[in-house]
C-alpha positions as CSV (number, residue, x, y, z in Angstrom):
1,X,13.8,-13.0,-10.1
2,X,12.7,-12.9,-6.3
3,X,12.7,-8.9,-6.8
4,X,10.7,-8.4,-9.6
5,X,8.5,-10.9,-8.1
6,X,7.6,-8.9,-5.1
7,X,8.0,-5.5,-6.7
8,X,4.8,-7.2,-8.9
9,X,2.8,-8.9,-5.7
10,X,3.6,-5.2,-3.9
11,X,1.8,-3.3,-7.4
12,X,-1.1,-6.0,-7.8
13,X,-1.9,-5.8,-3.8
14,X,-2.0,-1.9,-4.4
15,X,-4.2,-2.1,-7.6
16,X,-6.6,-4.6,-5.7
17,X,-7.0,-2.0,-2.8
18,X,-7.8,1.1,-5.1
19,X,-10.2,-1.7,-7.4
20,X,-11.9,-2.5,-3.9
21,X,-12.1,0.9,-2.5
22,X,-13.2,2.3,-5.6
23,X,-16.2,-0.6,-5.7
24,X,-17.4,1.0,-2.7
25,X,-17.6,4.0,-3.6
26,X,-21.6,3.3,-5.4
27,X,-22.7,1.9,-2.4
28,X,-21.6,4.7,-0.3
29,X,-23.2,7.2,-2.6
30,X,-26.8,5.2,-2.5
31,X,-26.4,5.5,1.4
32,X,-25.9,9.0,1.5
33,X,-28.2,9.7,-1.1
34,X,-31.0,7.5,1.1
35,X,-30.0,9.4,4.4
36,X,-30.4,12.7,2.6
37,X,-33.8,11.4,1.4
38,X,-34.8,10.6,4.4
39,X,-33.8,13.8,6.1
40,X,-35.7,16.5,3.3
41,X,-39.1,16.2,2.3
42,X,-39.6,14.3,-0.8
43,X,-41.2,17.5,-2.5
44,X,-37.9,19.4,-2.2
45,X,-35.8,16.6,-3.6
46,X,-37.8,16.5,-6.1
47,X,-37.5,20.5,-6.8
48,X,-34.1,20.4,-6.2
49,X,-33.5,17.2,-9.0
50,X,-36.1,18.9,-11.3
51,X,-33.7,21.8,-11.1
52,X,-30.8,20.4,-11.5
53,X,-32.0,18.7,-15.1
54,X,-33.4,22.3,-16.0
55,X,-37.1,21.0,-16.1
């Protein structure tokens, strides 16, 4: 009983880390999205989005 006990705790503790590792993955996105903002003129992003939607 012990065994399958820890074989569980072992697969929940490795589901928790790819749930929380996977929650960061938006916030990383926003902050590289903002950096790249930051670094291009806001005329080009908006060219480059407008071409990427096919407007």
């Amino acid at each position: 009983m012990n065994t399958r006990l820890d074989g569980d705790e072992q697969r929940l503790r490795r589901w928790l880390r790819g749930f929380y590792w996977l929650s960061l993955l938006p916030l990383v996105t926003a902050v590289a999205v903002m950096v790249w903002l930051y670094r291009e003129p806001l005329a080009s992003a908006m060219q480059w989005l407008a071409g990427m939607v096919g407007a």
